[in-house]
C-alpha angles and dihedrals in degrees: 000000000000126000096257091052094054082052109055086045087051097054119068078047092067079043098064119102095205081056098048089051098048087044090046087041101051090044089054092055095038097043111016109022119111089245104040141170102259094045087046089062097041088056090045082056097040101052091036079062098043083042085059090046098051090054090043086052092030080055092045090045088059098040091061091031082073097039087058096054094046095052085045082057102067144002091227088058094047090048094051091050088047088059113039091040094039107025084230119157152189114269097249096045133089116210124216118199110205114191125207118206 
């Protein structure tokens, strides 16, 4: 087929008033309608982004979540974190930090 005969089978296609609406139709809902296509998008990948934050927080919950119950178990537990964490100490101590790089 050559280009003048697409053409002429393309025409009274284009023609067509049922086919001017549906184009005209479809370009509404994907470009100008409150909910289009490209906000639609931008939400999926929103809330696919907030959905990887939650399981990272939901991960960091539990993980402290742990932490908390074992320094509730025992003082010895909770003295070691204060002063790790704290660098607290006992009155007749002296504390060295020693930083590895």
């Amino acid at each position: 087929m050559n280009r003048a005969e697409i053409i002429k089978k393309i025409k009274p296609l284009v023609r067509n008033k049922y086919f001017i609406a549906t184009a005209a139709f479809i370009i509404w809902l994907s470009v100008f309608d409150e909910n289009n296509l490209i906000k639609r998008n931008k939400l999926s990948s929103r809330i696919e982004k907030q959905q990887k934050e939650q399981q990272h927080f939901n991960l960091e919950i539990e993980q402290n979540t742990r932490k908390m119950k074992e320094l509730r178990s025992s003082k010895e537990n909770l003295e070691k974190f204060a002063r790790e964490e704290y660098l607290m100490k006992k009155k007749d101590e002296v504390i060295f930090v020693i930083k590895e790089e």
